[in-house]
N, C-alpha and C positions, 0 to 999 in steps of 0.2 A: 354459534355467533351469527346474526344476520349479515349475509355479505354486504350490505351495505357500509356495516362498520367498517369494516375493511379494507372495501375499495375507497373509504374516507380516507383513510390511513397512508392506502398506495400511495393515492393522490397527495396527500401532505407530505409524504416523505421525499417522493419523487422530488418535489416543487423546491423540499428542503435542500437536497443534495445540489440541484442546479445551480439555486442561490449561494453555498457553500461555495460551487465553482465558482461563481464569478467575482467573491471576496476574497477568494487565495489568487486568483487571477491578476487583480488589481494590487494586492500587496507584494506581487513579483514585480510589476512596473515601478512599485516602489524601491524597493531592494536595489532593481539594476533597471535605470532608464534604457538602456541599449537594445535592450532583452526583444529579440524580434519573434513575434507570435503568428505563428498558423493554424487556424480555424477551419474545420472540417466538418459541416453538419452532414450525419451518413443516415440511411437507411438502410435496413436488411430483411431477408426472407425467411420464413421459419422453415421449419423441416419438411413441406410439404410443398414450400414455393410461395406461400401466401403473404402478405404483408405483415409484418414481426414487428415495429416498431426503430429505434434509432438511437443515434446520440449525438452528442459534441464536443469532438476531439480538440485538444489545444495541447501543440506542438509549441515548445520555448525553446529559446536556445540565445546567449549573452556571455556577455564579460562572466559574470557572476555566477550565472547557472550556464553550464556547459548544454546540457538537455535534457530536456523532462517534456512532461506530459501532466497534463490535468482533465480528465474525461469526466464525461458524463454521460448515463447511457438510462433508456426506460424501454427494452422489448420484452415482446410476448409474442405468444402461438402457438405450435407446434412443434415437439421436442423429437429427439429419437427414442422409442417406449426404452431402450435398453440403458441410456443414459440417465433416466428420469429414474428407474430404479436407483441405479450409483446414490444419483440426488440425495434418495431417499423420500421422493414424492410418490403420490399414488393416481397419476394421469399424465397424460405427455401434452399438457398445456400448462406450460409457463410463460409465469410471470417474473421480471426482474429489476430493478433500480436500482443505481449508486452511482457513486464517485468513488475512482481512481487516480490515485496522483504517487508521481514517482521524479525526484527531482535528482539531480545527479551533477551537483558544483565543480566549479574549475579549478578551485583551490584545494589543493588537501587536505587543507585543516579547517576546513567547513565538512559536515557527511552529507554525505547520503541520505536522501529519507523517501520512505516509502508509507504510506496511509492507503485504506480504502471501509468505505463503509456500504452497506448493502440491505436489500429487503429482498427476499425472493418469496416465491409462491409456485408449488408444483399442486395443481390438481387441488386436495383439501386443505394440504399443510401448508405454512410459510411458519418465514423463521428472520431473523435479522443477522446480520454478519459481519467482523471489520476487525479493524485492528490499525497498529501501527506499529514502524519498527525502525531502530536507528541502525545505519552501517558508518560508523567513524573510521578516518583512517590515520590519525595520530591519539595519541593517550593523553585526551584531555579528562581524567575524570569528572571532572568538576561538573562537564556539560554530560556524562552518561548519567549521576547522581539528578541534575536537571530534569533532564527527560524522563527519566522513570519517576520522579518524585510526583510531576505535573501529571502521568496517568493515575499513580496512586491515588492521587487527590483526586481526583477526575473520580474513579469505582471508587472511592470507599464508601460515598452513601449508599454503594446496591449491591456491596458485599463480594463486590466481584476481583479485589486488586488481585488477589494470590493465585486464584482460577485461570483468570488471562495472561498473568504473566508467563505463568507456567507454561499455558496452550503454548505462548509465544516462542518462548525458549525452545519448545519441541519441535514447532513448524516451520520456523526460517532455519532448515539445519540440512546441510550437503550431508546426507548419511553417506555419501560412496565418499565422503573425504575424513571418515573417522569421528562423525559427529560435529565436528565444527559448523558453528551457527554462521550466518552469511555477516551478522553484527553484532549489537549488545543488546538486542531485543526490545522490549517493548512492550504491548498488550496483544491479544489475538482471539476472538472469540466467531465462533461458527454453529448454527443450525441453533441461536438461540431465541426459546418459546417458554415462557414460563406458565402460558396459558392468560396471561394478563396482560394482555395486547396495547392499553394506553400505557400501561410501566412499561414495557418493551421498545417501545416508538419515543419515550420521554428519555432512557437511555441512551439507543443508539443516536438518536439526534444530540444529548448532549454531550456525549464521546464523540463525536464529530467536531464538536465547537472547539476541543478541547485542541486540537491539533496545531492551529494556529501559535496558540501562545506555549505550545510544548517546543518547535522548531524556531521559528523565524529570529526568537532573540538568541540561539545559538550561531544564526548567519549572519546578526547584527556584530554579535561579539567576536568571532572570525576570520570574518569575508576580508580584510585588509591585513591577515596576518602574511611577512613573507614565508616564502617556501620553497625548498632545495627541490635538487632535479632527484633524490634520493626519496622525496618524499612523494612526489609528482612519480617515481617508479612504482614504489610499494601500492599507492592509492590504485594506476593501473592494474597491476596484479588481483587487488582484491575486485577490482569490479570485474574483472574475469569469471572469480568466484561467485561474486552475486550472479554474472550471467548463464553458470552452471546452474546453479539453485530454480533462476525460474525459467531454463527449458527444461529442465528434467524433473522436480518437484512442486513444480509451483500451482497449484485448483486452479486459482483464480485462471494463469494462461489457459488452463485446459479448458474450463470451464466457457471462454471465451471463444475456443477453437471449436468445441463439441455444440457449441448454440449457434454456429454460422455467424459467431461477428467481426467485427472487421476485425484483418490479420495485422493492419499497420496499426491500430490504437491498441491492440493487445501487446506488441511487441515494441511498445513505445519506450516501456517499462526497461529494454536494455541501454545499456553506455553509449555514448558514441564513440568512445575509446576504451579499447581495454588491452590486456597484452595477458601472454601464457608464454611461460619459460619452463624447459622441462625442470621438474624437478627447485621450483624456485625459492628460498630462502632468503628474506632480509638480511642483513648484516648483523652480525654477532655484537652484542651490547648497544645496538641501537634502537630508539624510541620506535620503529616499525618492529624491531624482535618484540618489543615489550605488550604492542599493540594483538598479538597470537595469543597471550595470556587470555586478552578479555575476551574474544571469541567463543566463549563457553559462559553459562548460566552463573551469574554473578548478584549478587543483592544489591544492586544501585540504592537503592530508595531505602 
């Protein structure tokens, strides 16, 4: 492939992902006018010291959305050669783009949601990458049936629903806690190249689009439900467990600590609250017991 194609492609994805940002951005000012936003354009060094490129972090935090993050990031340069192996590249000059967003509400009966989507490039290879994944923390099925149906629909023109949901189920999963998924999954797909570069780039940009209207009408319907100090517990506890999942399994954190980027956008992605009780259990016949069922691979869709 002439690299020109390519670096067309960088370019249009990179461009896509920022623009993504500032649409999910704007639809969070909708949700919750309160929502007060920190902006941090960074730069960083590649593995040699040399200039790597940067991003643009956005810090939320509101009535409605407790705290998240929505980034944006485009570096390159020089890698660690022992890393770029891991990668599965064949040079220690990368390249990378995407959006990362991880939103984490104040209500219990709104979830959690986590997205990101990606384009990397080590050396001759590149690949596209992303996913999304719901962490609920009462048993609404109705909105896990939602959410997985809208990615279905989203892959089934490229053959991919069964493949990603699958990847998903396997990869958001605390293995040291018995298998338990950190939520009710989602899509998940990584190091994908089919050799057909404009169908690859027409995908992951349209699995990106798809995000919006997979979420925000679950925080429409919701965001004004009330909610007991029982439930406002349980939800704590589990984001404990999500903040298990991504210091100890999670690529993407790694991926972000092993390229020199910044340690606060990387780790934006935890609670601002969470709690660990030894040994802790819901109550017996309660909608938070009921809610441990779905924690494992389930057919939504």
């Amino acid at each position: 492939m002439p690299i020109n194609d390519l670096e067309h492609y960088k370019t249009a994805f990179s461009d896509h992902v920022m623009d993504l940002q500032e649409r999910i951005s704007k639809r969070l000012f909708e949700i919750d006018p309160s929502i007060e936003l920190i902006e941090d354009l960074w730069e960083r060094k590649d593995h040699v010291g040399a200039p790597g490129g940067g991003g643009r972090t956005r810090a939320f935090s509101g009535e409605v959305i407790e705290n998240g993050g929505v980034n944006y990031s485009k570096v390159f340069g020089k890698i660690d050669p022992q890393f770029s192996k891991q990668l599965g590249g064949d040079s220690d000059e990368m390249w990378a783009s995407g959006i990362s967003l991880i939103l984490h509400p104040r209500n219990p009966r709104v979830p959690t949601v986590h997205m990101n989507f990606r384009m990397i490039q080590v050396g001759t290879k590149y690949w596209f990458g992303g996913g999304a994944d719901l962490t609920p923390f009462y048993p609404h099925p109705e909105d896990f049936k939602y959410f997985h149906q809208t990615w279905k629909d989203v892959t089934a023109p490229y053959g991919q629903w069964d493949a990603m949901k699958k990847k998903c189920d396997e990869y958001f999963v605390n293995t040291h806690r018995d298998g338990e998924m950190r939520g009710i999954g989602g899509i998940f797909f990584d190091h994908f190249n089919t050799g057909d570069l404009e169908a690859d780039f027409q995908m992951a940009t349209k699995l990106s689009e798809a995000f919006m209207p997979s979420y925000f009408p679950i925080v429409d319907k919701r965001v004004k439900e009330e909610f007991t100090s029982e439930d406002e517990e349980f939800m704590l506890h589990r984001r404990g467990r999500y903040e298990e999942f991504n210091l100890l399994h999670d690529r993407g954190t790694m991926f972000g600590l092993k390229t020199n980027g910044r340690t606060d956008s990387i780790l934006i992605s935890l609670p601002a609250r969470c709690k660990y009780t030894y040994r802790y259990a819901p109550k017996k016949g309660s909608p938070h017991e009921m809610m441990l069922d779905f924690y494992r691979p389930n057919e939504w869709a």
